[in-house]
C-alpha positions in Angstrom: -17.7 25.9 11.0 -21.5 25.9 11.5 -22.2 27.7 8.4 -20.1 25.7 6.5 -20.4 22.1 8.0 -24.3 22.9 8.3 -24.1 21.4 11.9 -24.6 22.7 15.4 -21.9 23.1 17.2 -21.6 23.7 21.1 -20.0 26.5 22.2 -20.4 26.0 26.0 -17.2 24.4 27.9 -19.2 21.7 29.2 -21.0 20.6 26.0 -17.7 20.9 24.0 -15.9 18.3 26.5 -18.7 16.1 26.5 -18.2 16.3 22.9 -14.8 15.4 23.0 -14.7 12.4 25.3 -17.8 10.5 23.1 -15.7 8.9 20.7 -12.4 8.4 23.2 -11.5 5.1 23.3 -8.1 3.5 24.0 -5.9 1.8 21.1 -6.0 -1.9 22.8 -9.7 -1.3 24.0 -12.5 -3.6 23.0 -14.0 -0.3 20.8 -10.8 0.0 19.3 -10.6 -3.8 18.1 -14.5 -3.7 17.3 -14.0 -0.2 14.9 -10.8 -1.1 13.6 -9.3 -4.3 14.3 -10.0 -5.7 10.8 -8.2 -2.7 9.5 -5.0 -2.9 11.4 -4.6 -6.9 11.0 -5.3 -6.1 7.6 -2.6 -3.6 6.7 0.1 -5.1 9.3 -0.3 -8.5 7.6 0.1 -6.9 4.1 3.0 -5.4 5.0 4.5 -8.3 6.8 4.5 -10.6 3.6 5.2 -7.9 1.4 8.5 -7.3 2.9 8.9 -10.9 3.5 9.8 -11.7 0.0 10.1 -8.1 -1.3 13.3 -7.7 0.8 14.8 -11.2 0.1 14.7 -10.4 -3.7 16.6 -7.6 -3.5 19.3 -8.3 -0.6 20.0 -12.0 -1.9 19.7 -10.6 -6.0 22.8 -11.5 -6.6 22.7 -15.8 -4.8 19.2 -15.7 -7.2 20.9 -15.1 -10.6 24.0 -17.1 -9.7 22.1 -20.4 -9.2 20.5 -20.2 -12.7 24.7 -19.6 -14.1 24.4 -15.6 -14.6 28.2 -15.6 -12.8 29.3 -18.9 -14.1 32.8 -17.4 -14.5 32.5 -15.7 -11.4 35.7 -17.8 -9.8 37.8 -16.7 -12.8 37.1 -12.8 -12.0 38.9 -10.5 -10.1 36.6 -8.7 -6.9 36.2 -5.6 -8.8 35.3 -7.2 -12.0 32.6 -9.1 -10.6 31.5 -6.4 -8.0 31.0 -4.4 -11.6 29.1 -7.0 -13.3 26.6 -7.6 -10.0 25.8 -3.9 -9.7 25.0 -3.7 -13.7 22.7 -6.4 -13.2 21.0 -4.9 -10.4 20.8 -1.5 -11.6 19.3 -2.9 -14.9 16.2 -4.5 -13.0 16.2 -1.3 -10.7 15.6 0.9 -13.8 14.0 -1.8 -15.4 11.3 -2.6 -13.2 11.8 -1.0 -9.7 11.6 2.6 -10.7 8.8 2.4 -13.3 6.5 0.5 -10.8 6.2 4.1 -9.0 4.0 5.3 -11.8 1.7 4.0 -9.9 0.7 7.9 -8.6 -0.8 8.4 -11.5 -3.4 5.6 -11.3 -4.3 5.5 -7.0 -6.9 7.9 -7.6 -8.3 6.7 -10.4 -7.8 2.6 -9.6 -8.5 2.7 -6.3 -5.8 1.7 -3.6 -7.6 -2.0 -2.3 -7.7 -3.0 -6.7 -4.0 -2.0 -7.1 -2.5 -4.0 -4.3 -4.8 -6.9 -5.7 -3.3 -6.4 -8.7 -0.1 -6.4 -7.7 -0.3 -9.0 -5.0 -1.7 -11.2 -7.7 0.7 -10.4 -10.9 3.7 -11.0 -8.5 2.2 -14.5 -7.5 1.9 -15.3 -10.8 5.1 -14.5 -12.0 7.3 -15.8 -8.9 4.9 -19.2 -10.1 6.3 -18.4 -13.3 10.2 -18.6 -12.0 9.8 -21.3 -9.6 8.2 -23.9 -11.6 10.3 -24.6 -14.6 13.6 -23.7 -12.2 15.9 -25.6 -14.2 15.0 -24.2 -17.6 16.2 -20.8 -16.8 19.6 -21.9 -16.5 19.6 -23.6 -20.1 21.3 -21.2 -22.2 22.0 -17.0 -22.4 18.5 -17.0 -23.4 16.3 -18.4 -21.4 18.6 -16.6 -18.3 17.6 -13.3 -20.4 13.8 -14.5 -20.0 14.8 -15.0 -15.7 15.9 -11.5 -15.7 12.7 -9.7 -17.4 10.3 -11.8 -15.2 12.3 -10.7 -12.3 12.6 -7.0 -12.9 8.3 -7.2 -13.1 8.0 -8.7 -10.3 9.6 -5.5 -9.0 7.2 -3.3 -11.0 4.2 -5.3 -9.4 5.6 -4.7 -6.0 6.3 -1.2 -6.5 3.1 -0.9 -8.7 1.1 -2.0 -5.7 1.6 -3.1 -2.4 5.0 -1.7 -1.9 3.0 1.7 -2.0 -0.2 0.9 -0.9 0.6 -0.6 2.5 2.0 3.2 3.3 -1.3 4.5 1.7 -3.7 3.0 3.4 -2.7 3.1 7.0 -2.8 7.0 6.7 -6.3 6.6 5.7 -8.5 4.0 7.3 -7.5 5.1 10.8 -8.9 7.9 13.1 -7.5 10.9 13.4 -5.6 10.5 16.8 -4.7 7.1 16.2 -3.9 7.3 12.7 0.6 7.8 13.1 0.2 4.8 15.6 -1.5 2.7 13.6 0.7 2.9 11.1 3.7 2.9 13.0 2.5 -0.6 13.8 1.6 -1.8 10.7 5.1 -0.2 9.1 7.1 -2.2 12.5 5.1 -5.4 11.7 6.6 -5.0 8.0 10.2 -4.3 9.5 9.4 -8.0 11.1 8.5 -9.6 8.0 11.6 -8.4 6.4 13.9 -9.7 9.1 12.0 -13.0 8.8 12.2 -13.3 5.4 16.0 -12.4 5.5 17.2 -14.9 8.2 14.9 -17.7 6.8 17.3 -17.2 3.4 20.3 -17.0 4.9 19.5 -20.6 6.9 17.7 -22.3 4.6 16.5 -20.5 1.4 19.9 -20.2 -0.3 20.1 -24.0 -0.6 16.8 -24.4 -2.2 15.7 -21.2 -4.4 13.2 -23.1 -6.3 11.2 -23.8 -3.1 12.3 -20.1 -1.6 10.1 -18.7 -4.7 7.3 -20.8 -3.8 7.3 -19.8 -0.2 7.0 -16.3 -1.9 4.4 -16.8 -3.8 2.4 -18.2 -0.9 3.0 -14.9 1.3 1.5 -12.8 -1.7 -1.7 -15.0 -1.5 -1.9 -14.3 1.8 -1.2 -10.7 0.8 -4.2 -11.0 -1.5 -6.5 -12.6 1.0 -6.0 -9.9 3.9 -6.1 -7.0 1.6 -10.0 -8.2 0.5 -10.6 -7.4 4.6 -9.8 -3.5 3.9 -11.9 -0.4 3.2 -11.3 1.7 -0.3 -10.5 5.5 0.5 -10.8 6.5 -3.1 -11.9 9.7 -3.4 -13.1 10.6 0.3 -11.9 12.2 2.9 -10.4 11.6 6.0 -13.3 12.1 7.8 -15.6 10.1 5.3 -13.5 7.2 6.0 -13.0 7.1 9.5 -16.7 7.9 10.2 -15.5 11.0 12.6 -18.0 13.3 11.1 -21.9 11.8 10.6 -23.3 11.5 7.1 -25.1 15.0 6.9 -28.8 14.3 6.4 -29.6 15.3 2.5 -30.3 18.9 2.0 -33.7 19.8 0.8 -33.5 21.2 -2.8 -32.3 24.9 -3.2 -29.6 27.1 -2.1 -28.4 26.5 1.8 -29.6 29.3 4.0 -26.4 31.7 4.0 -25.3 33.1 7.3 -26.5 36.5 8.0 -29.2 36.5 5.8 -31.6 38.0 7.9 -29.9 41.8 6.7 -30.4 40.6 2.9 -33.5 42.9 2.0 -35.7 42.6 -1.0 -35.5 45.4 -3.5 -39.1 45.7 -6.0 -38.0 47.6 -8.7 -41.5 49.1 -10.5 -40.4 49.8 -13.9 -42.5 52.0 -16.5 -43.5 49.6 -19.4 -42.2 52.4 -21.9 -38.8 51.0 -20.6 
């Protein structure tokens, strides 16, 4: 590890505990809070209005597409009939718009993680804007209900496109090495919170006013947008970079790094004839 890491390493027991206990410091502890406590209110608070409306929107699909007359023969069907029409409609936004938002693999690396949650924070504000404000024209004609659905199934691509992976991303990433499952077991719980909030706050009082349920929405994902400008990119370090656990090495002088047993390398002058 010295040879590689080009830094000198204790071997002695004392030296290496020493070594060990300089950067303990508890998860509640002021050093804790001063190091990371941007970072963890940051990704908890993502999380918590992510799943705030995310969840809502796809429990409560079906009370969202009723009120704009999707199922306005609904009291003329039979259960199975209009269990059958409910699941077509949600499995056409899934594949739709759910699933594709996924693709988003492809582009972390090169986007960045902290650009593609603002992205997607941002595209679904716009778009839940987009529902809420005309309300009553969606429900107009077959038409304009069409236009509900698309808008709909991308806001489901923006969530999936960015914060409903990134706020698993980056907690794996910005923490330290020994607090890093914590940390993200807490910002994940916090989500778990938001979901049950915006679940019971639907079931009391959203499902009478959808029009003002998509602007309560919108306003999480601005908060969204406002707590993810308080967190660090990890594009393309590593762990280590990240979390500052290993010291910026101090830039090598130009050439080849001594190699590790060179001390036994010998010299060879070969004297060659000039007729050769």
């Amino acid at each position: 590890m010295t040879s590689v890491l080009d830094i000198e390493i204790p071997t002695g027991k004392e030296e290496m505990d020493a070594l060990d206990r300089q950067d303990e410091f508890g998860l509640f502890s002021m050093e804790f809070f001063h190091r990371y406590g941007c970072e963890l209110l940051g990704t908890t608070m993502c999380w918590l209005v992510l799943d705030i409306s995310f969840y809502s929107l796809n429990l409560f699909m079906k009370q969202f597409f009723a009120s704009i007359g999707w199922f306005e023969d609904a009291s003329n069907m039979g259960p199975l009939e209009q269990t059958s029409k409910i699941a077509r409609m949600q499995a056409i936004i899934t594949v739709s718009g759910t699933l594709p938002g996924y693709f988003t693999v492809i582009f972390i690396d090169k986007l960045g993680r902290i650009r593609i949650q603002l992205v997607g924070f941002t595209m679904m504000t716009i778009f839940m804007l987009g529902l809420a404000g005309p309300y009553n024209f969606w429900s107009t004609n077959e038409s304009t209900r069409i236009g509900f659905a698309i808008m709909y199934a991308i806001i489901f691509f923006f969530a999936n496109f960015g914060p409903n992976s990134t706020t698993f991303i980056l907690p794996t990433e910005i923490f330290p090495t020994r607090l890093r499952s914590t940390c993200h077991g807490i910002s994940g719980a916090v989500g778990k919170i938001g979901a049950i909030i915006g679940v019971v706050w639907f079931l009391l009082y959203g499902h009478a006013a959808i029009q003002n349920t998509l602007l309560m929405f919108a306003a999480c994902n601005v908060v969204g947008i406002m707590f993810t400008l308080a967190l660090p990119e990890s594009k393309g370090m590593s762990l280590e970079d990240i979390t500052g656990e290993i010291e910026e090495m101090e830039e090598q002088p130009t050439g080849s790094p001594p190699i590790d047993g060179a001390e036994f390398i010998h010299s060879v002058v070969l004297l060659c004839d000039s007729r050769y």
